[in-house]
N, C-alpha and C positions, 0 to 999 in steps of 0.2 A: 268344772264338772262336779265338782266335791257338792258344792250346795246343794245340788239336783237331788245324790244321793242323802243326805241331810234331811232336806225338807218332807222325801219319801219315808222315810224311816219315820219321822214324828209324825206322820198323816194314816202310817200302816198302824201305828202305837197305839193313835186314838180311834181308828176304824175295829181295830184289832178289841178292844174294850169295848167296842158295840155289840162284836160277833161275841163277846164271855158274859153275854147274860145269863141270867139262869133258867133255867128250862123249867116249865110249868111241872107241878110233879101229878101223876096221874092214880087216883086209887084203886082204879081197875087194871088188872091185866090181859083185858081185850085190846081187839085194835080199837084207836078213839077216832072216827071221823072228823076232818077240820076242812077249813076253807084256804087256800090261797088265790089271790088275787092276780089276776092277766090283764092287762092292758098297755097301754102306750103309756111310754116313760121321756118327756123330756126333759131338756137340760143345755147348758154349755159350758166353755171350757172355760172356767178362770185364770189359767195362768197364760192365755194370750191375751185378754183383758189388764192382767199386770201388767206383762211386757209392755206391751201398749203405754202404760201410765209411768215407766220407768223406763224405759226406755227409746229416747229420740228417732232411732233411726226404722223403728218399727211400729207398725196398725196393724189389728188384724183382729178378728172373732171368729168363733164357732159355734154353730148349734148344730147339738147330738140328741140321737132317743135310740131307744128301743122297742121294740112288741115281742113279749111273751109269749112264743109258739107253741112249747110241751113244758113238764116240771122245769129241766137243763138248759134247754136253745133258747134263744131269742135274736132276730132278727136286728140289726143295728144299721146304724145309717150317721156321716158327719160332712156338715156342709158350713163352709164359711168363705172368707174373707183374705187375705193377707197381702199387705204392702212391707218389700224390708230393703234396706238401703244398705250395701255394701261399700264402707268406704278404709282404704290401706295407702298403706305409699306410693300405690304404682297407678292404683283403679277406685274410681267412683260410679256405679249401678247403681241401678234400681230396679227388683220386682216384682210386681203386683199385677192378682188377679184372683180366681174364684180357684174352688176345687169341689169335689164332691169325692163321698166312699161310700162302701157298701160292703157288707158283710154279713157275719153272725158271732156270736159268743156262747160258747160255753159253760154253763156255772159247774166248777167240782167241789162246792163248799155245799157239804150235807148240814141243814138246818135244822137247830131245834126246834120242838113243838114252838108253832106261833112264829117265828122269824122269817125272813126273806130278804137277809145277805146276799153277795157274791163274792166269791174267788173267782176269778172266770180266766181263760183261757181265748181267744178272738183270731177272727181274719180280714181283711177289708181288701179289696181294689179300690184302689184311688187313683182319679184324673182328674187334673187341673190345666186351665187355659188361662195366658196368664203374657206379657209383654213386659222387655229390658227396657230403658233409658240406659245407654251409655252416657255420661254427662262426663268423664273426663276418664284420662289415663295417660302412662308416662312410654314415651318411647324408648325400651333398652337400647343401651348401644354397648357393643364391645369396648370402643376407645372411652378408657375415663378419664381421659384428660379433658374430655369438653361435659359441660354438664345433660345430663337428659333433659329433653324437652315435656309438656306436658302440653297434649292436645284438647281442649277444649269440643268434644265432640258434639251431646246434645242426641245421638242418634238416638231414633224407638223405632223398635224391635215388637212387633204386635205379631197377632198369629198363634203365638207358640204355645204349646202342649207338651204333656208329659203323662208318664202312666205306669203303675208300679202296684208293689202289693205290700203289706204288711201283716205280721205277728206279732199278736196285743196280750199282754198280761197286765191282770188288776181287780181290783176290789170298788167294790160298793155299799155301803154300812148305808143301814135307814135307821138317822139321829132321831128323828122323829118321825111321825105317822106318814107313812109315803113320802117321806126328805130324803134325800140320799146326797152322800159327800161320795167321794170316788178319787181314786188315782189309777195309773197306767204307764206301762213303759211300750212304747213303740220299735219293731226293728221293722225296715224299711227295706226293700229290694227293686229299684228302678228297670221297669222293663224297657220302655223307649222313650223317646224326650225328641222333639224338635229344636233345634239350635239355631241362633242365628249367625247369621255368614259372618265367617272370620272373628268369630266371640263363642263366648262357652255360657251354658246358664250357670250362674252362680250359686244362684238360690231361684229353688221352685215354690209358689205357694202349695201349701197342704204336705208339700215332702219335706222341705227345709235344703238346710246348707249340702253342697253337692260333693264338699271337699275335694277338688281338684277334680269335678269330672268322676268322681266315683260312685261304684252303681248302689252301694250301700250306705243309711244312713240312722240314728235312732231321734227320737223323741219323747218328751214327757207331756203327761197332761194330768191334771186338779181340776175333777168337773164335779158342780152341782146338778142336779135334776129333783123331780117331781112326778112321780107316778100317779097319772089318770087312769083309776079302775073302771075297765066295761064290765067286766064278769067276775063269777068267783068259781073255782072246780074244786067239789071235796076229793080229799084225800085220807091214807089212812097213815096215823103214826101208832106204832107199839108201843 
């Protein structure tokens, strides 16, 4: 978990030095009319792209955007991909399938003249349909004088669904002219889930690990995007 915290801290450090530009200085004391730009922003998430390339037991991507509503709101949306293979001493799964969210975000980071940061603050519902492969597991047994067997199962489990909400905090820094790097932390709240008979989902795509059947879970994400401007609305800075 340490790392998680790590990598966030040196992505807020160099986002954070995006947001300490220095502000145009103005020689009037009127308000100055300026332009900010609205349109659809997208992007996805690189650090399931990594896991992906580091890690064997897991596939998976995302693609995220946004649209510019008022100065604050904006509209968000994240759809992707995920296959993850759970393997322990007792259980070997597999699961994979699609998901989709829906939301909005909140920016409460006040800009300087000329900028268009985020600090934001977010919501989403997320639902994903998505199917087990049980491929092996060991039978408990009380008496351990004889050893456990492991059953060679092979079973899939298709059908299944789940559906939950989440509370997004994170930044978005634009490195360059409509570039933007970003990070996020995710907490997760499963509202319902379909199961399959006589087995527990382990892992849902779009939610993650279930920890024993628990309805709570969190996540990270390092996303790139690109903002396509349709429009531009003046505004006033003092």
């Amino acid at each position: 978990m340490s790392k998680y915290f790590i990598s966030l801290y040196f992505l807020f450090c160099l986002c954070f030095a995006s947001f300490g530009q220095v502000p145009i200085q103005e020689t009037s004391t009127d308000s100055v009319k300026f332009t900010e730009k609205y349109g659809l922003r997208l992007g996805g998430d690189l650090s399931k792209l990594l896991k992906s390339f580091m890690d064997d037991n897991y596939s998976g991507f995302e693609v995220n955007g946004d649209y510019r509503l008022t100065k604050n709101i904006y509209v968000a949306s994240e759809i992707g991909f995920e296959e993850y293979t759970t393997i322990n001493s007792y259980l070997n799964s597999t699961a994979s399938g699609s998901y989709l969210k829906g939301g909005f975000d909140y920016n409460m980071y006040a800009n300087w003249f000329g900028m268009e940061n985020m600090i934001f603050a977010g919501f989403r519902v997320g639902v994903s349909s998505f199917k087990q492969i049980l491929t092996s597991y060991t039978v408990y047994q009380t008496d351990q004088s004889w050893p456990s067997s492991t059953i060679n199962s092979g079973t899939e489990f298709s059908g299944l669904n789940a559906l939950w909400g989440e509370l997004l905090i994170g930044i978005k820094a634009e490195l360059f002219t409509n570039f933007y790097i970003g990070a996020n932390v995710q907490l997760k709240g499963r509202a319902s889930e379909k199961e399959p008979e006589n087995f527990e989902n382990i892992y849902i795509p779009g939610f993650g690990r279930t920890y024993d059947s628990g309805s709570f879970g969190i996540n990270f994400g390092y996303n790139v995007s690109y903002l396509i401007p349709i429009y531009k609305k003046n505004n006033k800075s003092k």
